[in-house]
DSSP file (Angstrom, degrees, kcal/mol; ACC not computed):
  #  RESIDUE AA STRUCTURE BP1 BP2  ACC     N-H-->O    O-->H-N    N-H-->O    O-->H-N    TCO  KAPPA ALPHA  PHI   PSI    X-CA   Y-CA   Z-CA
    1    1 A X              0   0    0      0, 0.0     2,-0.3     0, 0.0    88,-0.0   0.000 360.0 360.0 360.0 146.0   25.0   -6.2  -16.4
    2    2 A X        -     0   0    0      0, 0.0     2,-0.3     0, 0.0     0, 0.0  -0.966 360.0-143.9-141.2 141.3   22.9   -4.0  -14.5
    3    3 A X        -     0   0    0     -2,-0.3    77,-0.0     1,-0.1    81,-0.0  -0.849  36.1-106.0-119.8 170.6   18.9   -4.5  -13.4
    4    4 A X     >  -     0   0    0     -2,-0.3     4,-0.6     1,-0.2    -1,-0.1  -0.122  20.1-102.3 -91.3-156.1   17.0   -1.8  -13.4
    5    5 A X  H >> S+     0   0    0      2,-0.1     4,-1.7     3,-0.1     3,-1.0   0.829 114.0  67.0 -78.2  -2.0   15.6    0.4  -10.7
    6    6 A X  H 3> S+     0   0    0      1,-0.3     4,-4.5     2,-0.2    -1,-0.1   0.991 110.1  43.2 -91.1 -64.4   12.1   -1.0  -10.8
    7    7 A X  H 3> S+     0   0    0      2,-0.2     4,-1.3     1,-0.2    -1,-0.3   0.668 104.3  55.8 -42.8 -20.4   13.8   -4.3   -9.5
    8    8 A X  H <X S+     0   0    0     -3,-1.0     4,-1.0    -4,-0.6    -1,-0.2   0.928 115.6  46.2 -78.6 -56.2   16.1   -2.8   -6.9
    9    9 A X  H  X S+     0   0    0     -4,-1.7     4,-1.8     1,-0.2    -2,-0.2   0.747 113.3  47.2 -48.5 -39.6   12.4   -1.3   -5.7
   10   10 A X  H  X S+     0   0    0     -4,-4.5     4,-1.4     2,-0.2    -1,-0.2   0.913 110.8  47.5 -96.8 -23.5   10.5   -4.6   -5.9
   11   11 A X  H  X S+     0   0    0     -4,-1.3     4,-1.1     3,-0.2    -2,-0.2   0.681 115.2  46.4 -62.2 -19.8   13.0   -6.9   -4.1
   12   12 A X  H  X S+     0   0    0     -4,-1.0     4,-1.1     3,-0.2     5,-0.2   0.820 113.5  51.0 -95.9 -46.9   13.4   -4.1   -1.1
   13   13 A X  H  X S+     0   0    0     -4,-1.8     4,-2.7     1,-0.2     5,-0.5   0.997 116.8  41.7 -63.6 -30.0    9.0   -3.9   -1.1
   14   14 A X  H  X S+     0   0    0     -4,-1.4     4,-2.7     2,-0.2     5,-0.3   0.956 117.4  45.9 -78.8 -30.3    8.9   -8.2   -0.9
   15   15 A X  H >X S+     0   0    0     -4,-1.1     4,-3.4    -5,-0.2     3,-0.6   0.953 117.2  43.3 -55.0 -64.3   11.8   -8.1    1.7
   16   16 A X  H 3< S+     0   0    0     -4,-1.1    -2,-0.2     1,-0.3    -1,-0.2   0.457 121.0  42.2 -17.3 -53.2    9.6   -5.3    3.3
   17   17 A X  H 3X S+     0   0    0     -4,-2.7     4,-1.0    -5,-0.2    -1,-0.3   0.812 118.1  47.2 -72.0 -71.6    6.4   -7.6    2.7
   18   18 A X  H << S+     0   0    0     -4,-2.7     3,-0.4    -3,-0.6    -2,-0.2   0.893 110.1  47.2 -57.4 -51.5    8.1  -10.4    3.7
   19   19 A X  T  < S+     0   0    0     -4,-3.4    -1,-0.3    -5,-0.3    -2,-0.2   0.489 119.8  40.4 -61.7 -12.8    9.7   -9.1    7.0
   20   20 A X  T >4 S+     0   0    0     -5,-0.4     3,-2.5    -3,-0.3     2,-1.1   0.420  76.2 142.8-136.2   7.1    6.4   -7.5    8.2
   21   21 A X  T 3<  +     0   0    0     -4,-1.0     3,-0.2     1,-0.4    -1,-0.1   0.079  58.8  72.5 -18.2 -11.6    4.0  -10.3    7.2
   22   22 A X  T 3  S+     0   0    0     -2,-1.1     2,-1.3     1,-0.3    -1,-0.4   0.671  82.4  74.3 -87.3 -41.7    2.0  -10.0    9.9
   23   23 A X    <   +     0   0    0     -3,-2.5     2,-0.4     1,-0.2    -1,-0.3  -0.406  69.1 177.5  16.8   5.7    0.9   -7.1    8.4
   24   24 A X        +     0   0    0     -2,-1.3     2,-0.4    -3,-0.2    43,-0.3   0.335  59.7  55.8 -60.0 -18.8   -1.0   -8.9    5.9
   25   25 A X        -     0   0    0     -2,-0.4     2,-0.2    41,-0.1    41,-0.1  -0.956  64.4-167.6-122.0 128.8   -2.5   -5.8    4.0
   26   26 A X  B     -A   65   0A   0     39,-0.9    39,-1.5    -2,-0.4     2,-0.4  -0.524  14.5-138.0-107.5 176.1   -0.1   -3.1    2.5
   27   27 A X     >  -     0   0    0     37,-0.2     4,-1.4    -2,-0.2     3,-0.1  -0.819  20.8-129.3-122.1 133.8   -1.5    0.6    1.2
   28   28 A X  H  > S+     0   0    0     -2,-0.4     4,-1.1     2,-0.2     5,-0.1   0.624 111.3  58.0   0.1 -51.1    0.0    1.5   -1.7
   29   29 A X  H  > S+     0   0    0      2,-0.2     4,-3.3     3,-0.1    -1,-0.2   0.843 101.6  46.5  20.7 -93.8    0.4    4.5    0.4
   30   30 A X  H  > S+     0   0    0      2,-0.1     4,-1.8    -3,-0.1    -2,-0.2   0.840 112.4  53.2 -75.6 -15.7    2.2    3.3    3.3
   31   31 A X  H >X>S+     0   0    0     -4,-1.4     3,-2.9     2,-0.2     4,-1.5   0.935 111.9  40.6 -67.2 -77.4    4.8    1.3    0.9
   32   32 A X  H 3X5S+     0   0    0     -4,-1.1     4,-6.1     1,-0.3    -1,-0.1   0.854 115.7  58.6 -37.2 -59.6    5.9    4.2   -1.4
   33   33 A X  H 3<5S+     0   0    0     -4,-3.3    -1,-0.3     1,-0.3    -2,-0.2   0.857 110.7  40.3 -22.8 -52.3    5.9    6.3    2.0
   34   34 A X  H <<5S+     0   0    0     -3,-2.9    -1,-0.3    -4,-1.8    -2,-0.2   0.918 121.7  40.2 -74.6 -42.3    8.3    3.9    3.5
   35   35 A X  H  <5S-     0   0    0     -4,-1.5    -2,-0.2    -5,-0.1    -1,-0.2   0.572  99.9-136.4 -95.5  -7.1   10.2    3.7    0.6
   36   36 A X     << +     0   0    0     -4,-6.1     2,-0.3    -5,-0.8    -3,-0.2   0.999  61.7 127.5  57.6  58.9    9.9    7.5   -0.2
   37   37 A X  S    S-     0   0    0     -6,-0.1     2,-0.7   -28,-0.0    -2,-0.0  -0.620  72.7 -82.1-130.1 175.4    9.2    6.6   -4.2
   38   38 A X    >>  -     0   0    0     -2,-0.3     3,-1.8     1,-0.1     4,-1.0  -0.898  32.3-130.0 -78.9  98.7    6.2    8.1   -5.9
   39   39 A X  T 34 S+     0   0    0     -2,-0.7     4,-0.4     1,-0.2    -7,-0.1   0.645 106.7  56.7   5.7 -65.3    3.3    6.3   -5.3
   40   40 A X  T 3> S+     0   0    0      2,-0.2     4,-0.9     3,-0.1    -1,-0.2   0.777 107.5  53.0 -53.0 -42.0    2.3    6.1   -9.0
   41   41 A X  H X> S+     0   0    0     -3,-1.8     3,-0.8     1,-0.2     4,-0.6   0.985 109.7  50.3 -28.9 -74.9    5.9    4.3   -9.8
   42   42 A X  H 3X S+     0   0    0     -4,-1.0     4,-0.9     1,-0.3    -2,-0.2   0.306  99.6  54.7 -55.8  -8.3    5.3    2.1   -7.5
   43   43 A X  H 3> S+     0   0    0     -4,-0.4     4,-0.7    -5,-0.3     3,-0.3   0.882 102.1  63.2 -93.4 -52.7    2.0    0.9   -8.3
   44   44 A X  H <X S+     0   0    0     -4,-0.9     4,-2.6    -3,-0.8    -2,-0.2   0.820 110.1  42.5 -55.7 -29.5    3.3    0.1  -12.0
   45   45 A X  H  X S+     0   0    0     -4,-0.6     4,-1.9     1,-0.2    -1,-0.3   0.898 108.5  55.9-101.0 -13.1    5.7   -2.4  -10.3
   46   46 A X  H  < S+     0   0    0     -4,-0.9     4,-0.2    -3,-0.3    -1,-0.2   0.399 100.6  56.0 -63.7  -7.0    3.5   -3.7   -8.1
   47   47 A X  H  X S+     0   0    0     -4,-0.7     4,-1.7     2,-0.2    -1,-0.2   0.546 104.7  55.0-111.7 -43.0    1.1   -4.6  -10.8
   48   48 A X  H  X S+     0   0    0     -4,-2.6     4,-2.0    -5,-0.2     3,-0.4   0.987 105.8  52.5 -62.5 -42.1    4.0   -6.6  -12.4
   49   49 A X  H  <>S+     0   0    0     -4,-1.9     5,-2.3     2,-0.2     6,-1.2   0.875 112.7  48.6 -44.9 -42.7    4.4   -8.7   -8.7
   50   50 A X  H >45S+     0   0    0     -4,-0.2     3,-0.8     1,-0.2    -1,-0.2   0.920 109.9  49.7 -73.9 -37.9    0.6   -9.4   -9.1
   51   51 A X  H 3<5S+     0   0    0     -4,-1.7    -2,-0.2    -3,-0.4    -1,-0.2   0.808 109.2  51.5 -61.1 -36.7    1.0  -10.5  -12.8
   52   52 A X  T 3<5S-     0   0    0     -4,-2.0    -1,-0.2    30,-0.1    -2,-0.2   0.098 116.4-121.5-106.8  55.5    3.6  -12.7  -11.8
   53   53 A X  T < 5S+     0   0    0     -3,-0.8    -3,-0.2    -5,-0.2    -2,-0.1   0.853  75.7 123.3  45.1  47.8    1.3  -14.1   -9.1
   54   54 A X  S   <S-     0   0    0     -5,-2.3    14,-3.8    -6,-0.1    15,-0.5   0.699  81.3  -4.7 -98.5 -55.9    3.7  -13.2   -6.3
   55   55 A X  E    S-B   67   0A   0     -6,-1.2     2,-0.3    12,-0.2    12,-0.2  -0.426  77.2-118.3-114.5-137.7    1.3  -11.0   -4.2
   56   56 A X  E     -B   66   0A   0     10,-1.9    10,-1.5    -2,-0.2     2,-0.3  -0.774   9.9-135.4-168.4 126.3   -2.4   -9.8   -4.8
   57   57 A X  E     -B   65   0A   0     -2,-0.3     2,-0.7     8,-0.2     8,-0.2  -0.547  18.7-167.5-114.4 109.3   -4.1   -6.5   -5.2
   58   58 A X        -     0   0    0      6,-1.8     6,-0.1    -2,-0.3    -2,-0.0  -0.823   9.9-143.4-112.9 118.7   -7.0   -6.1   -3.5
   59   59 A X        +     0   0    0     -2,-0.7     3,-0.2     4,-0.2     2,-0.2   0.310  46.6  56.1 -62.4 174.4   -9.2   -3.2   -4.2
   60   60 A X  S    S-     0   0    0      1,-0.2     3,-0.4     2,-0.1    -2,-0.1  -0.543  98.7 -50.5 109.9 170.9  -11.5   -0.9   -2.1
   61   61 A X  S    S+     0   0    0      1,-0.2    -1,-0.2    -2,-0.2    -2,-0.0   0.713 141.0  37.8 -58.6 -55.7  -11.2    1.4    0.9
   62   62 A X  S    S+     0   0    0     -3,-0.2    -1,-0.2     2,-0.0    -2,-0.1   0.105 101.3 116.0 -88.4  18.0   -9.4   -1.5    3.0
   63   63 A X        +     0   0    0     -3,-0.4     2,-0.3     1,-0.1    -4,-0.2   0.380  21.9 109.8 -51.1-171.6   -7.5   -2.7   -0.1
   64   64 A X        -     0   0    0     -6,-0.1    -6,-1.8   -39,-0.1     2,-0.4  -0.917  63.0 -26.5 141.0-135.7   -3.9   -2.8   -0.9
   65   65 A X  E     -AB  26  57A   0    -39,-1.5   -39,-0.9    -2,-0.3    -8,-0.2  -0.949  44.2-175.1-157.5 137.5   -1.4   -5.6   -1.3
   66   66 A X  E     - B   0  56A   0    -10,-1.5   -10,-1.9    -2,-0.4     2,-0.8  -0.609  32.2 -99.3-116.4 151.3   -0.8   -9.1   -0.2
   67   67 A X  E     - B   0  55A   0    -43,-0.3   -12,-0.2   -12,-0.2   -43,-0.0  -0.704  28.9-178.6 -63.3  92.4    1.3  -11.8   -0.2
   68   68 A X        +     0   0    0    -14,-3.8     2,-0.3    -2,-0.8   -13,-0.2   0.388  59.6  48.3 -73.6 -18.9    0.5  -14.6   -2.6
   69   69 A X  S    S-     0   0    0    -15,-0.5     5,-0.1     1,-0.2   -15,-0.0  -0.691  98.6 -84.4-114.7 154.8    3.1  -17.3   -2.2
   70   70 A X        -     0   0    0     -2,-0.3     3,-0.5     1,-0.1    -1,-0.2  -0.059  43.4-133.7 -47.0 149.8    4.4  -18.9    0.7
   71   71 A X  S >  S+     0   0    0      1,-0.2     3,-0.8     2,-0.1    53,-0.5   0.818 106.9  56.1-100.6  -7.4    7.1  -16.5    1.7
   72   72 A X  T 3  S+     0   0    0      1,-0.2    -1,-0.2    52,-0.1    53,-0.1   0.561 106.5  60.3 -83.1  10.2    9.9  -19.2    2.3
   73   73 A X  T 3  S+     0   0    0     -3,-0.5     2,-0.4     2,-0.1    -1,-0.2   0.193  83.8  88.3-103.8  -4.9    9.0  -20.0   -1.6
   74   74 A X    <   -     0   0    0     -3,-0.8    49,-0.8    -4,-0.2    50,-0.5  -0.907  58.2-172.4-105.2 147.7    9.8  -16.6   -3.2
   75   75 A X  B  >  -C  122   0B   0     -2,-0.4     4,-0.8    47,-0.3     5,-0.3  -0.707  42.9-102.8-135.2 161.3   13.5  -16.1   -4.5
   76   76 A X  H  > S+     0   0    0     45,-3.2     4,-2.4    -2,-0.2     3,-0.2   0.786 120.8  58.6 -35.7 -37.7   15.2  -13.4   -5.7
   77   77 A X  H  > S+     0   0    0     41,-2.2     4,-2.5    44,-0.3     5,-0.4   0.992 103.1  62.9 -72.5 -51.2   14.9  -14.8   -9.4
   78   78 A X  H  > S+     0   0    0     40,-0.4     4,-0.8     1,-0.2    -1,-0.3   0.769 104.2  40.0   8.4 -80.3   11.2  -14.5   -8.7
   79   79 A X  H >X S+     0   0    0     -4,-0.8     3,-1.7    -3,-0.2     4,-0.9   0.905 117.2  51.0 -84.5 -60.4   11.1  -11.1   -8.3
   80   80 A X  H >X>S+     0   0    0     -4,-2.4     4,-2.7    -5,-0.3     3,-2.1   0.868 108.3  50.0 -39.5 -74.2   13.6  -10.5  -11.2
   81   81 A X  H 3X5S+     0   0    0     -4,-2.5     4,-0.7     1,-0.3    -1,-0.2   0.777 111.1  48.7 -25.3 -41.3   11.7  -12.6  -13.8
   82   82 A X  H <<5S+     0   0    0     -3,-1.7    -1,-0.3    -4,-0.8    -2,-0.2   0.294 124.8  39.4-106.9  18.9    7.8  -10.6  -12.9
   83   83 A X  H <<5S+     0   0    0     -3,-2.1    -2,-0.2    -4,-0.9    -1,-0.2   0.682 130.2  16.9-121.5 -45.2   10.0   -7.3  -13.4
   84   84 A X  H  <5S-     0   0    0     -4,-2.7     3,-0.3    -5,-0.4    -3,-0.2   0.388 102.2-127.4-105.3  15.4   12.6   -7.6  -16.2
   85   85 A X     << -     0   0    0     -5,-0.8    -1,-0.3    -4,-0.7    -2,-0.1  -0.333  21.3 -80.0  99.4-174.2   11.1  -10.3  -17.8
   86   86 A X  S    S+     0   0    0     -2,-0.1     2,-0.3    -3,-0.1    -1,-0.2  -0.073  72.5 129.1-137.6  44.8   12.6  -13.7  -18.9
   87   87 A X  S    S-     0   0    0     -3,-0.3    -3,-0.0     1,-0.1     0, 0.0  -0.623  72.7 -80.4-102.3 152.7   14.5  -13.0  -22.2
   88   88 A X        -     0   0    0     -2,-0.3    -1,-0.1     1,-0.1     3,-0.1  -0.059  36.0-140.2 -38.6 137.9   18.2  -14.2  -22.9
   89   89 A X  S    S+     0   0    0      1,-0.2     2,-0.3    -3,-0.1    -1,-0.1   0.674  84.2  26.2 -67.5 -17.8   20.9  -11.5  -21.1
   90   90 A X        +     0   0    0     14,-0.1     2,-0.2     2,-0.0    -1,-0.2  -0.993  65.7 171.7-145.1 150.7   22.9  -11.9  -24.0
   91   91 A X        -     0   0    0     -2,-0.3     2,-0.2    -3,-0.1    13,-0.0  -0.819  31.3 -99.8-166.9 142.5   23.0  -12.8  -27.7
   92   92 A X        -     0   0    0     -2,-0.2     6,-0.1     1,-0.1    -2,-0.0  -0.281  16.6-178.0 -84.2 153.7   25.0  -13.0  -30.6
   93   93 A X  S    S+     0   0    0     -2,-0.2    -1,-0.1     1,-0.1     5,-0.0   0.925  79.0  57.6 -64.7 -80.1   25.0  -10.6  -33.2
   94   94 A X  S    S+     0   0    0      3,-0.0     2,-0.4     4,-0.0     3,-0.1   0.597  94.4  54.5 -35.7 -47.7   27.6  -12.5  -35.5
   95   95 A X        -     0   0    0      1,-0.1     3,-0.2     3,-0.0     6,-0.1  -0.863  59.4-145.9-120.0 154.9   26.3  -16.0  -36.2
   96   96 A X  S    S+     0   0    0     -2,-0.4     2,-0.6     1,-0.3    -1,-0.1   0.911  98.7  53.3 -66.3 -43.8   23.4  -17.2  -37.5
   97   97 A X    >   -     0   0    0      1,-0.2     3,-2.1    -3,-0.1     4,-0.4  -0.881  63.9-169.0 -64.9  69.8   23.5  -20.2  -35.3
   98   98 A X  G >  S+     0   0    0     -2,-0.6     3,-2.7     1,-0.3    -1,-0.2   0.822  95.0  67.0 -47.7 -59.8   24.0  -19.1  -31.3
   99   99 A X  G 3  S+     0   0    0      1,-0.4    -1,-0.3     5,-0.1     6,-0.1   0.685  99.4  45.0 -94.0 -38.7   24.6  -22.7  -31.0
  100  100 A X  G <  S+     0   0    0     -3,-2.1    -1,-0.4     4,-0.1    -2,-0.2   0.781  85.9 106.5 -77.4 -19.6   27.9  -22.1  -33.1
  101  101 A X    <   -     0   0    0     -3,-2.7     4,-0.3    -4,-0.4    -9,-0.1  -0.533  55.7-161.2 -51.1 122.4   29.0  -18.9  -31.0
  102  102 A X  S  > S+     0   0    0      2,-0.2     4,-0.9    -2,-0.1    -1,-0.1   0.620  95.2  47.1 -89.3 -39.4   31.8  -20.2  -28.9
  103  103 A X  T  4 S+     0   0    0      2,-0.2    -1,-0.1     1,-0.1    -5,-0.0   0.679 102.8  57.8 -32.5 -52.6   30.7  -16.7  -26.8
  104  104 A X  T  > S+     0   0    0     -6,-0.2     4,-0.7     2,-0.1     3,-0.3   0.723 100.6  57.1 -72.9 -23.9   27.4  -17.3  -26.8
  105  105 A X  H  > S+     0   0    0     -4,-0.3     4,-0.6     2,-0.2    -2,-0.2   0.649 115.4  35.8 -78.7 -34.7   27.9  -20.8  -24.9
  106  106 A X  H  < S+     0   0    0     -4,-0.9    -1,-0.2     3,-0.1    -2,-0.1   0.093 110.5  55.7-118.4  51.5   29.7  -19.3  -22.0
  107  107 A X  H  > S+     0   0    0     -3,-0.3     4,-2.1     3,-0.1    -2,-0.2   0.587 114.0  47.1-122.5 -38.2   28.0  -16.1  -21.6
  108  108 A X  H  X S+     0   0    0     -4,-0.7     4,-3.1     2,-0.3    -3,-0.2   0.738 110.4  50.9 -58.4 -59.2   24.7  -18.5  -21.4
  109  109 A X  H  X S+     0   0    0     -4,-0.6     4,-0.5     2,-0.2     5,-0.3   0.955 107.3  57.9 -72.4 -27.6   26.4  -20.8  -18.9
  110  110 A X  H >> S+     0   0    0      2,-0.2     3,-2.7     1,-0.2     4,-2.7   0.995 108.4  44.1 -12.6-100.6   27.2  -17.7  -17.0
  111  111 A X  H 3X S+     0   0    0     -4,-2.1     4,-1.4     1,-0.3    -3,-0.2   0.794 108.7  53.5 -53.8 -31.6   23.7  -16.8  -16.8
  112  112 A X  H 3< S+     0   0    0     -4,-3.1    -1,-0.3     2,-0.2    -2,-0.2   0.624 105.5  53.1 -88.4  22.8   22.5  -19.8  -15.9
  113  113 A X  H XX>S+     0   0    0     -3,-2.7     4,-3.9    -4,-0.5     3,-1.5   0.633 112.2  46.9 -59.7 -50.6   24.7  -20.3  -13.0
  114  114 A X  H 3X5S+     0   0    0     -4,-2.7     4,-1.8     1,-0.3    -2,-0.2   0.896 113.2  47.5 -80.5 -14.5   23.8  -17.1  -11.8
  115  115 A X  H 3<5S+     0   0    0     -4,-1.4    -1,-0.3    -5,-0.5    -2,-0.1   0.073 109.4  52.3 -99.3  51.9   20.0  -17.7  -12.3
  116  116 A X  H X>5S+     0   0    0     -3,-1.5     4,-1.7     3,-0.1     3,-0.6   0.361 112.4  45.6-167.0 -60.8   20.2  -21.0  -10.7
  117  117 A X  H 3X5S+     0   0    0     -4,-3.9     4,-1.2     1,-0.2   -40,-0.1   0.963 114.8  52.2 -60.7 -37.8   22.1  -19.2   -7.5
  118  118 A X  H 3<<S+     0   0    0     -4,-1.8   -41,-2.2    -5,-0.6   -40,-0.4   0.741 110.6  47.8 -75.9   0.3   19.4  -16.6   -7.8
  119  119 A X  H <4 S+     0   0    0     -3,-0.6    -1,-0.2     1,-0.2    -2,-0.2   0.970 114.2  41.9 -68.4 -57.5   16.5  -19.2   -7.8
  120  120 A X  H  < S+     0   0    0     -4,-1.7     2,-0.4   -45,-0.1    -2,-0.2   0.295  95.4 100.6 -74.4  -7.0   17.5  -21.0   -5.2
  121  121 A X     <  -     0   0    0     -4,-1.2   -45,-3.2    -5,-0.1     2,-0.4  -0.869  62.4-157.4 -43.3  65.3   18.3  -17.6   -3.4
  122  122 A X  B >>  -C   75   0B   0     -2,-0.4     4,-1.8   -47,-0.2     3,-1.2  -0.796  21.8-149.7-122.1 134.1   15.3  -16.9   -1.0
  123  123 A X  H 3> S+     0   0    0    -49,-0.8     4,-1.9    -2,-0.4    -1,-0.1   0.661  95.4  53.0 -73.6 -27.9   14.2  -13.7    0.5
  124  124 A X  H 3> S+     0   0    0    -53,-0.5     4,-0.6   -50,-0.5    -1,-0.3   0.869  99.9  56.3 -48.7 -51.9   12.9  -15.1    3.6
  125  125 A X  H X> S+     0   0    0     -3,-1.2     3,-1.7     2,-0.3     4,-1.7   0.931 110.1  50.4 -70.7 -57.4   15.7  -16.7    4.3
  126  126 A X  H 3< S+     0   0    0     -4,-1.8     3,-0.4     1,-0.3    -1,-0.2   0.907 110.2  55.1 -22.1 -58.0   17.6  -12.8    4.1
  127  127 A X  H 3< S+     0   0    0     -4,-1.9     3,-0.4     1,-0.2    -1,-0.3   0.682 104.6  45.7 -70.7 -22.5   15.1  -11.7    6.1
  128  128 A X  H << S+     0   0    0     -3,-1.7    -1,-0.2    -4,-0.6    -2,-0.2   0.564 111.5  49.8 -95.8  -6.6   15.5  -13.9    8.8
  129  129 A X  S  < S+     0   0    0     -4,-1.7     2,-0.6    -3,-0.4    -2,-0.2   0.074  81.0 117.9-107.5  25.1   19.4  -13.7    9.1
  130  130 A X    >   -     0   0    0     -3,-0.4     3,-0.9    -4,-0.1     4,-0.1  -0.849  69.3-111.9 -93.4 131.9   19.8  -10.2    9.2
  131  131 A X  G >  S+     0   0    0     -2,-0.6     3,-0.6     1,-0.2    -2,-0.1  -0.301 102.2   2.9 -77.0 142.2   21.1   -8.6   12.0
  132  132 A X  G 3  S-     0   0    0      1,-0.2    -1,-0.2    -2,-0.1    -2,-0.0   0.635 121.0 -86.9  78.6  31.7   19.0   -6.3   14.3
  133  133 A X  G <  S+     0   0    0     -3,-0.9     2,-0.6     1,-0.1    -1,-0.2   0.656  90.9 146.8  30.1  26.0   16.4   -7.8   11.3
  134  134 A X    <   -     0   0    0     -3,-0.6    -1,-0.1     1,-0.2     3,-0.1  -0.763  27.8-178.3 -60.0 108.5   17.6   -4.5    8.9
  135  135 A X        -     0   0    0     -2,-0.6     2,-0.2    -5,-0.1    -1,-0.2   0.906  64.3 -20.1  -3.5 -84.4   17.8   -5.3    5.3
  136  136 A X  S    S-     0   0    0   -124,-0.0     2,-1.4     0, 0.0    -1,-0.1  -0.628 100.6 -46.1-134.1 178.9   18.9   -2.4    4.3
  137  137 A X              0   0    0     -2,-0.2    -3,-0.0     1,-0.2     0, 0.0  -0.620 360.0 360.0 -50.5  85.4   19.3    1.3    5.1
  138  138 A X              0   0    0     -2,-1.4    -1,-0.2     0, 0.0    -4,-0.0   0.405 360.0 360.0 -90.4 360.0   15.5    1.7    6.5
């Protein structure tokens, strides 16, 4: 399984977000800048984060983008969900009945183990145990 990049990009802008909160108003701008991404990308995933009512876009000349949730309340899965959506990772092919799939039953408890870690999974919490407070390679 693989996510794409638009997710790899919106979990590093809400650490980003999250970590610099003080900050309260982002540019559209200065994020892609920081992140060195095209502006125009970036806007497209940032407009899923608003749809799923993580931050909040405000327009104008001092515009940009805010955090909408508590930030010890947004998880990883969060961010996954208002970018690739919330359909199955898997399904069978073979039977009419997934219920009958002997495949399909632990490929499904699979994934919800792992969305269950990733719920519970919180960005904040990243952000506040990282040493020298780095993320990533910034």
């Amino acid at each position: 399984m693989k996510y794409t990049k638009a997710t790899n990009y919106a979990l590093h802008t809400m650490a980003y977000m999250i970590k610099n909160n003080e900050n309260s108003n982002f540019s559209l701008q200065t994020l892609s800048n920081h992140f060195n991404i095209s502006a125009t990308y970036l806007s497209k995933i940032l407009t899923q984060l608003v749809k799923a009512d993580l931050i909040q876009s405000t327009p104008g000349v001092k515009g940009g983008y805010i955090l909408r949730k508590k930030v010890e309340d947004i998880s990883f899965m969060d961010v996954i969900k208002a970018t690739e959506g919330t359909g199955a990772l898997f399904s069978c092919e073979l039977h009419e009945e997934e219920s009958k799939c002997q495949i399909f039953k632990v490929m499904k408890e699979a994934e919800n183990v792992m969305e269950t870690y990733l719920q519970n999974k919180k960005i904040y919490e990243l952000v506040q145990n990282t040493v020298n407070n780095r993320i990533c390679k910034e």
